[in-house]
C-alpha positions as CSV (number, residue, x, y, z in Angstrom):
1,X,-44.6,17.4,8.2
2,X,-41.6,15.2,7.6
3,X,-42.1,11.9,7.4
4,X,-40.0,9.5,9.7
5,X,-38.8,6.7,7.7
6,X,-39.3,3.2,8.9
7,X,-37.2,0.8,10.1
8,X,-37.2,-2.4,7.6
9,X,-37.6,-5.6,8.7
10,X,-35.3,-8.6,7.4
11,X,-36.1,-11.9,8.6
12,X,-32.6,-13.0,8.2
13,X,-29.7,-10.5,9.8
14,X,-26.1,-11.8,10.4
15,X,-23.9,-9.1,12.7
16,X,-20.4,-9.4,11.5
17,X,-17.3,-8.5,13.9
18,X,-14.3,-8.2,11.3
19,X,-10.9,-9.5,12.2
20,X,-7.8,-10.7,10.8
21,X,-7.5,-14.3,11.1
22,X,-11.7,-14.9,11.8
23,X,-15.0,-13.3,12.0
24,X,-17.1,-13.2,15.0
25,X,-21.2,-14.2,14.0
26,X,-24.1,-13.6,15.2
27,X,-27.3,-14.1,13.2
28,X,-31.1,-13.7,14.1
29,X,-33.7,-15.9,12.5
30,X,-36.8,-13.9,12.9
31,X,-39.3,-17.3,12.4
32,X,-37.8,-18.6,15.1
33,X,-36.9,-15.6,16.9
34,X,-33.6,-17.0,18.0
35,X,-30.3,-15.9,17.7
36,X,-27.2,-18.1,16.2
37,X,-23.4,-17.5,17.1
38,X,-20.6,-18.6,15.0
39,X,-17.1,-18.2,13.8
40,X,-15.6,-18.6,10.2
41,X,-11.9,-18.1,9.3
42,X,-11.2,-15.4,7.0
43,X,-10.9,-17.3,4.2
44,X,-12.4,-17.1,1.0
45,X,-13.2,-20.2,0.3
46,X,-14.7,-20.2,4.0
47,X,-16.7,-17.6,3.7
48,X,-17.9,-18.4,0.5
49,X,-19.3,-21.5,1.7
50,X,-21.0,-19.5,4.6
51,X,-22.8,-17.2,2.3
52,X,-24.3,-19.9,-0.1
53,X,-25.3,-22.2,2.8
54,X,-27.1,-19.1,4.2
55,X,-28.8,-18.6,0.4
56,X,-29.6,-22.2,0.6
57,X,-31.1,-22.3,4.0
58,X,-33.5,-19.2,3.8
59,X,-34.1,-19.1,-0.2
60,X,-35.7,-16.0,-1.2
61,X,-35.8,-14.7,2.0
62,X,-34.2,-10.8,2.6
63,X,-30.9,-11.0,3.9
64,X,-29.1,-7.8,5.7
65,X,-25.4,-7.9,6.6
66,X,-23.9,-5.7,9.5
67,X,-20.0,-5.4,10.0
68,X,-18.2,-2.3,10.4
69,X,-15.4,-2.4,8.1
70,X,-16.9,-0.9,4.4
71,X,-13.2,-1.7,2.8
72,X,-10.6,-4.5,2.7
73,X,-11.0,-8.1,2.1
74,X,-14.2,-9.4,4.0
75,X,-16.3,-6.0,2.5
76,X,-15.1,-6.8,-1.1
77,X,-16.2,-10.2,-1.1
78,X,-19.4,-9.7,0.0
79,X,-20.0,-6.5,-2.3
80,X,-20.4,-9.6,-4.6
81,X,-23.4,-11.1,-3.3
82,X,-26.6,-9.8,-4.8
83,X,-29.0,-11.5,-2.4
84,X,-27.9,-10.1,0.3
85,X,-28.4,-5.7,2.0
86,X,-25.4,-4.8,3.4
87,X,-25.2,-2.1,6.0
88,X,-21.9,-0.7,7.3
89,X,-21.9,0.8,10.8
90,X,-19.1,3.1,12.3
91,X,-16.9,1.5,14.2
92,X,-17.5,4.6,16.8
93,X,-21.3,4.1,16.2
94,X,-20.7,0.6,17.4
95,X,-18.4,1.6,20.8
96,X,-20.9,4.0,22.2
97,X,-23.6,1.7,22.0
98,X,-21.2,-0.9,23.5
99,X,-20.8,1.6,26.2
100,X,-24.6,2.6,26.4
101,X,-26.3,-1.2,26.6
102,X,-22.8,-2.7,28.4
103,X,-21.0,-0.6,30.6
104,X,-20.2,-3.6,33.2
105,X,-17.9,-5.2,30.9
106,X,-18.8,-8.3,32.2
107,X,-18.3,-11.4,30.1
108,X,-21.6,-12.4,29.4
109,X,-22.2,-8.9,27.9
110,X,-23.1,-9.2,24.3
111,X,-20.7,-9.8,21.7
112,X,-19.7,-6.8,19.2
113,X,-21.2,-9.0,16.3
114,X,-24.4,-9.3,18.2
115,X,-24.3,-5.4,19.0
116,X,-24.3,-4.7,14.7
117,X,-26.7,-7.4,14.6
118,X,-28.9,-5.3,17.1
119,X,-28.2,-2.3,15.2
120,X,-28.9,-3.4,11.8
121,X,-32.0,-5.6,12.2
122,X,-33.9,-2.6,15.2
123,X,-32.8,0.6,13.6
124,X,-31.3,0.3,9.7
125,X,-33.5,3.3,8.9
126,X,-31.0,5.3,10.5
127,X,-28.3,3.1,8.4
128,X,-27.7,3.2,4.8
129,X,-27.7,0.5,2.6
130,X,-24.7,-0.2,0.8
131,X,-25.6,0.4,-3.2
132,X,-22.9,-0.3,-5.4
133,X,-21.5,2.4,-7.5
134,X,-20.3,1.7,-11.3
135,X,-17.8,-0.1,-11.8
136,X,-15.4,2.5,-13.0
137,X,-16.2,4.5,-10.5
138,X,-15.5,1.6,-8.0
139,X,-12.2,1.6,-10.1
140,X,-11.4,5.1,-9.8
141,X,-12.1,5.5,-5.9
142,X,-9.2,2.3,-5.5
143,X,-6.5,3.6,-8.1
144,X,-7.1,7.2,-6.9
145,X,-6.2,5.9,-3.2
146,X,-3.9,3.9,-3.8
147,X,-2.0,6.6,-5.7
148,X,-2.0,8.8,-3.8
149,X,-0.2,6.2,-0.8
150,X,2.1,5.7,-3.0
151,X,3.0,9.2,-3.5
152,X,2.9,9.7,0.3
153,X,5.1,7.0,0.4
154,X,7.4,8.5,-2.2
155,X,7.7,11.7,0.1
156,X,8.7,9.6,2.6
157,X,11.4,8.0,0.9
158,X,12.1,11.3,-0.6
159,X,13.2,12.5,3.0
160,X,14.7,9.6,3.8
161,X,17.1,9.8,0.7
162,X,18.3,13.9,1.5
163,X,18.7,13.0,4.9
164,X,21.4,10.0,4.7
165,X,23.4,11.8,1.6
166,X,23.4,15.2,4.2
167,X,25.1,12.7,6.0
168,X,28.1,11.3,3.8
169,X,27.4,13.0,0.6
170,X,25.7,16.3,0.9
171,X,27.2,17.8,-2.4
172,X,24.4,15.7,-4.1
173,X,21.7,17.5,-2.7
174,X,22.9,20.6,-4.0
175,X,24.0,19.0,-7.8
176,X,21.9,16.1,-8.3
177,X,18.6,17.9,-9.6
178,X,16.0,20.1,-8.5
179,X,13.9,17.4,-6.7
180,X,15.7,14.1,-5.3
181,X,12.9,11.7,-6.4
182,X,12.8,12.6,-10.6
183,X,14.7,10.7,-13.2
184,X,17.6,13.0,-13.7
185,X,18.3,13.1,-9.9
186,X,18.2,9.3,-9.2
187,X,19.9,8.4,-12.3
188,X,22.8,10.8,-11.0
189,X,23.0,9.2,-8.1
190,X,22.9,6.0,-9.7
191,X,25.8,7.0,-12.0
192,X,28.2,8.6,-8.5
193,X,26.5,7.2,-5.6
194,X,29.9,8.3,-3.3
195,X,31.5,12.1,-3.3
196,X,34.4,10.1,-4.3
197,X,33.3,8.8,-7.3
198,X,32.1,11.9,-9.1
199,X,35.2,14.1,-7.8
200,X,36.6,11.1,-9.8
201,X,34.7,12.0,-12.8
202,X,35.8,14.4,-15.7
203,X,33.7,17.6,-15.5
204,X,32.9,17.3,-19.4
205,X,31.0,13.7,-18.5
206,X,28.9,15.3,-15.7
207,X,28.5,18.3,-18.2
208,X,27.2,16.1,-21.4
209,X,25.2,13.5,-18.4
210,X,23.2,17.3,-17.6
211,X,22.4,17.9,-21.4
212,X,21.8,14.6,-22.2
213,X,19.2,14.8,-19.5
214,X,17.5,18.0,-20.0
215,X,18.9,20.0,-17.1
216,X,19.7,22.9,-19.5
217,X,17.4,25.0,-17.3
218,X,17.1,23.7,-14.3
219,X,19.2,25.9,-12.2
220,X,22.5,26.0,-14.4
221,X,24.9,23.3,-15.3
222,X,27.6,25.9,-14.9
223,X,26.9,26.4,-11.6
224,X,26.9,22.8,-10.2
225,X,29.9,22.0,-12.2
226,X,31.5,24.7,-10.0
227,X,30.0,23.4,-6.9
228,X,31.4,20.2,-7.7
229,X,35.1,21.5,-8.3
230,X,35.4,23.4,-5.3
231,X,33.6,20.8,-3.2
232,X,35.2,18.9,0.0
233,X,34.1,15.9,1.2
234,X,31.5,16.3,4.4
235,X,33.8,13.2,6.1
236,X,36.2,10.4,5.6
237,X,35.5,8.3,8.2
238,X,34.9,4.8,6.5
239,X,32.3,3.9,9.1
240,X,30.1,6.6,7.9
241,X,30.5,6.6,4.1
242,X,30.6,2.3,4.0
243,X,27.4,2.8,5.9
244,X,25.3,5.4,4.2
245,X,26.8,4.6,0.6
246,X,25.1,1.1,1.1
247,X,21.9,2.7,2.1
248,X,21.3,5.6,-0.4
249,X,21.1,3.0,-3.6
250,X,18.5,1.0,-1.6
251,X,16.4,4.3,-1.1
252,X,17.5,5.2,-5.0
253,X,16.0,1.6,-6.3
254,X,12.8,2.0,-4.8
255,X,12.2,5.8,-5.7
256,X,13.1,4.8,-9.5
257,X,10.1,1.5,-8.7
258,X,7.6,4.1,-7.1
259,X,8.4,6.4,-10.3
260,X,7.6,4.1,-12.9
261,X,4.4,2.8,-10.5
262,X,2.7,6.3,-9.9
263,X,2.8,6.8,-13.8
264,X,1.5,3.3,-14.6
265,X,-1.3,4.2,-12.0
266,X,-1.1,7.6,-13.9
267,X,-2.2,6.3,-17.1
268,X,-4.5,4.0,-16.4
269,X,-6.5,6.9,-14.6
270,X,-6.6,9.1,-17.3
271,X,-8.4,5.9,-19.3
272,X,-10.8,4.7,-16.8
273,X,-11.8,8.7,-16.2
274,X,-11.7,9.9,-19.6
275,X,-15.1,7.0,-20.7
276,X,-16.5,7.6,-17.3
277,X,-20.6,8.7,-17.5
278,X,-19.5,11.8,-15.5
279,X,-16.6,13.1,-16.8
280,X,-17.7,15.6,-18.6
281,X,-19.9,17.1,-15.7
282,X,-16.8,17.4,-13.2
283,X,-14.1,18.3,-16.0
284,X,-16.7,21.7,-16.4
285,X,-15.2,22.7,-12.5
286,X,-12.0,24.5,-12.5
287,X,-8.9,22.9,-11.7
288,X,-10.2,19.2,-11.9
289,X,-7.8,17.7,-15.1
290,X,-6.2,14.6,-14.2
291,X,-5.5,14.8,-11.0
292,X,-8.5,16.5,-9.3
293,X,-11.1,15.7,-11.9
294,X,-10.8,11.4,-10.8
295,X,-10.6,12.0,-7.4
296,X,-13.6,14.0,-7.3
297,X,-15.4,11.3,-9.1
298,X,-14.3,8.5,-6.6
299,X,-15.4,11.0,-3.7
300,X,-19.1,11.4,-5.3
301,X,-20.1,8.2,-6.1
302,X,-23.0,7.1,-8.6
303,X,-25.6,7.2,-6.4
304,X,-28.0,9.9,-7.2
305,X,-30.8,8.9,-5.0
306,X,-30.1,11.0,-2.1
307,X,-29.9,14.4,-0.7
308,X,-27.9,17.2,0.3
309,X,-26.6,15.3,4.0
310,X,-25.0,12.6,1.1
311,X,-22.0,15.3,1.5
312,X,-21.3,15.1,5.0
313,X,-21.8,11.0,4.6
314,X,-19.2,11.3,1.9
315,X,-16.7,14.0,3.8
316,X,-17.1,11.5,6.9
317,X,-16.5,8.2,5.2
318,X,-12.9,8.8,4.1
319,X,-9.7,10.9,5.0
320,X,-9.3,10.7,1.6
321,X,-12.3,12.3,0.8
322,X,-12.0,15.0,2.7
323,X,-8.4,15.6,1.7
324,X,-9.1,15.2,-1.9
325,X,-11.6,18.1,-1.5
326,X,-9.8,20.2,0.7
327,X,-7.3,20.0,-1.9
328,X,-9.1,20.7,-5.1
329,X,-10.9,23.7,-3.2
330,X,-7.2,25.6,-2.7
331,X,-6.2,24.8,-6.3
332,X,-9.6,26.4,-7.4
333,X,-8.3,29.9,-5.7
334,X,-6.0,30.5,-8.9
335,X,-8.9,29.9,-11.0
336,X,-11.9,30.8,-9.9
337,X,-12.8,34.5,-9.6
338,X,-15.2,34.1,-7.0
339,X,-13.0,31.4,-5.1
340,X,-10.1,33.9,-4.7
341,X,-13.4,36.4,-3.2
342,X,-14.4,33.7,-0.9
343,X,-11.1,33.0,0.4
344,X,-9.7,36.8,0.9
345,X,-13.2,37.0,3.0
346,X,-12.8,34.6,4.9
347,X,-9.3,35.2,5.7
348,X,-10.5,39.1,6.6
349,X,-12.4,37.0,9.1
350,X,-9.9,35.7,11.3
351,X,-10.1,32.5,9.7
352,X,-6.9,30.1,9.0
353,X,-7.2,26.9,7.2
354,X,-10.7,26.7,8.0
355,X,-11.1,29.1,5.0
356,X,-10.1,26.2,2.7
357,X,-12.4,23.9,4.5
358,X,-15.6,26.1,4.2
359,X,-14.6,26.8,0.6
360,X,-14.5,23.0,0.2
361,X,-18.0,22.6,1.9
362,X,-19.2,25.7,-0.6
363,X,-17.8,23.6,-3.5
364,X,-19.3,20.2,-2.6
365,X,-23.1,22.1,-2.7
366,X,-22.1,23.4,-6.0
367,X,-21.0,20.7,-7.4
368,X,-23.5,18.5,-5.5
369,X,-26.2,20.3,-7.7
370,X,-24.5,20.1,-10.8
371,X,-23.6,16.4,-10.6
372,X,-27.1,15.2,-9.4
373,X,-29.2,17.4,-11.9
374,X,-26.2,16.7,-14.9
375,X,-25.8,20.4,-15.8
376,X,-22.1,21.1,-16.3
377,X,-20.8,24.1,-14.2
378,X,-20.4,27.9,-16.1
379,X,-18.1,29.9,-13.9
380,X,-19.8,33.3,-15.4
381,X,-23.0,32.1,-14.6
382,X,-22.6,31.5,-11.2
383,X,-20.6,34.7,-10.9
384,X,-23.9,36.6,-12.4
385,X,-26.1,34.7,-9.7
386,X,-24.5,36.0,-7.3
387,X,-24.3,39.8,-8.1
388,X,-28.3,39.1,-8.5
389,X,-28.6,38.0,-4.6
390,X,-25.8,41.0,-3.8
391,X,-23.1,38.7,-2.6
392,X,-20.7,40.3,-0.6
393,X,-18.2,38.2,-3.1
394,X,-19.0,40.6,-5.8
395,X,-17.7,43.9,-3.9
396,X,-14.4,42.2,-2.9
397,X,-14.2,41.0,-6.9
398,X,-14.1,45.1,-7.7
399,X,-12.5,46.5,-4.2
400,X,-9.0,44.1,-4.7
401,X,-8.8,43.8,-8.6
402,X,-5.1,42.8,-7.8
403,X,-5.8,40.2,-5.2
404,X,-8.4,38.6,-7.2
405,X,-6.2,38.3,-10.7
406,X,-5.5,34.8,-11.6
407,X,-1.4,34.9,-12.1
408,X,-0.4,34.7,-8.4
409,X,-1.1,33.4,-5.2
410,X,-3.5,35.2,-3.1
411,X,-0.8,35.5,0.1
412,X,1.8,37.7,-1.9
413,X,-0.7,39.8,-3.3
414,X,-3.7,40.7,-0.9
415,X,-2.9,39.2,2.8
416,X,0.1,40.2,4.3
């Protein structure tokens, strides 16, 4: 029979309820079974103070911290304080009791930093503890996240730069480069940020400004110079082109900054992951590299103390989490045999982007496995496990031998 686990007892528990400017307290002293309430500004010097006056006060004594937020500035500050437990509770977990011990709404209702109290000092076996991961790891799960809101971020710009030159200068969309946020399409638009401008220019100078920056095959010079000589402008209402031509460098000057950014965040990633303890197990998956390999790493943790449900805590924690895996599963359909298998079945099945999601959830198992036990991943033994159990994978491996080749997505090939 399994064994329920038991609830610890802390003589000490402060209930945290985050904000902006200051944080709600409320603290239990279990000698003298009383509660304390309290406000600190969020400050670190403030809180600081707060934390070794609490050391002071109870010396030795267990500490457990509840508060919901497990990321910005309170969380990191605390993360430094090694006499203390923290526990993070959902901020859902936290409204449905709310609504459960509360549902008056009357004033004298407990306090949200009373309610995590509550929750943290009568039922933190159903919480976990906060264990601090490596510190590269640490480092990896911030630069990957921050990365990749930068590169949203860059998309955004992205549109926001084609849609005000479609409306002054929409020649440039079509002659400036293949993408509108790389080098070779901002510095164009650097060097003729008006139709005027480069209708002003000799065609040799926008011919040698291609070669010079390795356009040779991207789409043919010949073939935007042409564009360019037989181009009219879109408008010549002043209004419009004043307007919009005082925009598009602003857009162009922050694209270049977010350019130079994501590769400074780019290289410093490669660092941190390439001397990282686990590197080796997670570059043994397909598609990891660089981009998936450090993401995957941040996602996992270093915590090998738990079990299987440590996935669904992960995949719950973190739209970025579950993204990052989401997205590493669909890369792994151009090369993994058995991936490509997985996904043509459950397409067969009526399933739509739910077939990347259960092939992410398939993935995390795998990799779950491998990570805690520190065996690196062998695609050709896993294939040879499964045509021992008689995997249904196996027969769609050797039924579609086009579907399942590795040089072309899966859509042009098997599902049509």
């Amino acid at each position: 029979m399994k064994q329920t686990p038991k609830n610890r007892m802390f003589p000490v528990v402060p209930g945290i309820d985050w904000a902006d400017e200051k944080h709600d307290i409320c603290l239990w002293d279990a000698k003298e079974q009383a509660l304390e309430y309290g406000v600190i500004k969020h400050r670190p010097e403030v809180l600081d103070d707060w934390f070794c006056r609490l050391r002071d006060r109870f010396p030795g004594e267990p500490i457990a911290v509840g508060l919901e937020q497990s990321k910005g500035a309170l969380a990191f500050q605390l993360m430094q304080y090694g006499f203390i437990t923290i526990y993070f509770v959902h901020p859902a977990t936290v409204a449905k009791v709310r609504d459960a011990w509360t549902p008056s709404g009357a004033k004298d209702d407990p306090s949200d930093a009373e309610l995590i109290m509550s929750l943290v000092r009568d039922s933190n076996h159903k919480l976990k503890a906060w264990r601090p991961d490596s510190p590269d790891t640490r480092r990896l799960m911030l630069l990957t996240e921050h990365r990749r809101k930068l590169v949203d971020l860059r998309g955004k710009l992205t549109n926001e730069l084609r849609s005000c030159l479609k409306s002054y200068y929409p020649l440039a969309c079509e002659v400036a480069g293949d993408k509108l946020n790389e080098r070779l399409a901002l510095d164009f638009l650097t060097r003729w940020p008006s139709f005027e401008k480069l209708k002003r220019s000799r065609l040799s100078t926008v011919r040698s400004f291609y070669t010079h920056g390795n356009s040779r095959y991207s789409g043919g010079i010949e073939k935007r110079l042409e564009a360019i000589e037989q181009a009219e402008p879109v408008t010549t209402d002043e209004v419009i082109t004043e307007s919009f031509s005082m925009q598009m460098p602003a857009l162009v000057a922050q694209l270049k900054q977010l350019r130079k950014s994501i590769q400074d965040y780019d290289r410093l990633i490669v660092r941190t992951y390439a001397g990282h303890d686990d590197a080796a197990i997670i570059s043994s998956f397909p598609a990891t590299g660089k981009v998936f390999g450090p993401r995957l790493i941040a996602a996992i943790g270093t915590d090998r103390s738990g079990k299987a449900h440590w996935v669904h805590r992960r995949w719950k924690c973190s739209n970025f989490v579950r993204q990052s895996f989401h997205e590493w599963a669909n890369e792994t359909t151009k090369h993994s045999l058995w991936t490509r298998a997985f996904y043509i079945q459950a397409r067969e099945k009526g399933m739509g982007h739910q077939a990347v999601r259960a092939l992410a959830y398939k993935w995390i198992r795998i990799l779950y496995r491998c990570w805690k036990e520190q065996i690196p991943y062998d695609e050709l033994h896993y294939i040879s496990l499964l045509k021992r159990r008689g995997s249904g994978l196996i027969k769609i491996i050797y039924e579609h031998p086009d579907a399942i080749r590795l040089n072309g997505p899966i859509e042009s090939q098997f599902l049509r």
